[in-house]
N, C-alpha and C positions, 0 to 999 in steps of 0.2 A: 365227170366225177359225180359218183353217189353223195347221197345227206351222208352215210356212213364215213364215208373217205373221206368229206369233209369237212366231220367234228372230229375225225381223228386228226388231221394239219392242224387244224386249230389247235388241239388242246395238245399239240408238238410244239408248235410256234407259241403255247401261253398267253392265246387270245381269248377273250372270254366268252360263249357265244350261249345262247337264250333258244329253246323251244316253244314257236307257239304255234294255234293252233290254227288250220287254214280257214280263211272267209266262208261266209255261211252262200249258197250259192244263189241267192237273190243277190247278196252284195258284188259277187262275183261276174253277175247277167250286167247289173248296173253299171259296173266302174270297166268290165272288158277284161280278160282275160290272159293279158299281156304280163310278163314275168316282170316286169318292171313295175306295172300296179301292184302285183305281189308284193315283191321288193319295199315299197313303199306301205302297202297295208301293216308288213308284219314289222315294219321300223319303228312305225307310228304305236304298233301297241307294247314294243317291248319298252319307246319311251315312256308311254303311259302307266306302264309295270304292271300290265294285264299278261305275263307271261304264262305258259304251263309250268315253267322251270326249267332248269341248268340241263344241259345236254347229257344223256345219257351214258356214261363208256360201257364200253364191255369189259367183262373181265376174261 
């Protein structure tokens, strides 16, 4: 499934979901590459409220 496809689930199901923006890639070399350090990078900054902002729809 695309990012597309699914912020569209989400915002079917009324889940709230946050855009941000990917690690700078020294942080990236550092921490590994693994979708699960993502995962956690971009968790950590929507709790800090360092987001870009609310997900996009299409019209």
């Amino acid at each position: 499934m695309d990012g597309a496809a699914l912020s569209r689930f989400l915002s079917r199901e009324n889940v709230q979901a946050a855009e941000v923006n990917q690690p700078a890639r020294a942080t990236r070399r550092e921490r590994g590459k693994a979708d699960a350090v993502d995962a956690e990078a971009a968790a950590h900054t929507v709790l800090s409220g360092r987001t870009v902002g609310a997900v996009r729809r299409r019209r």
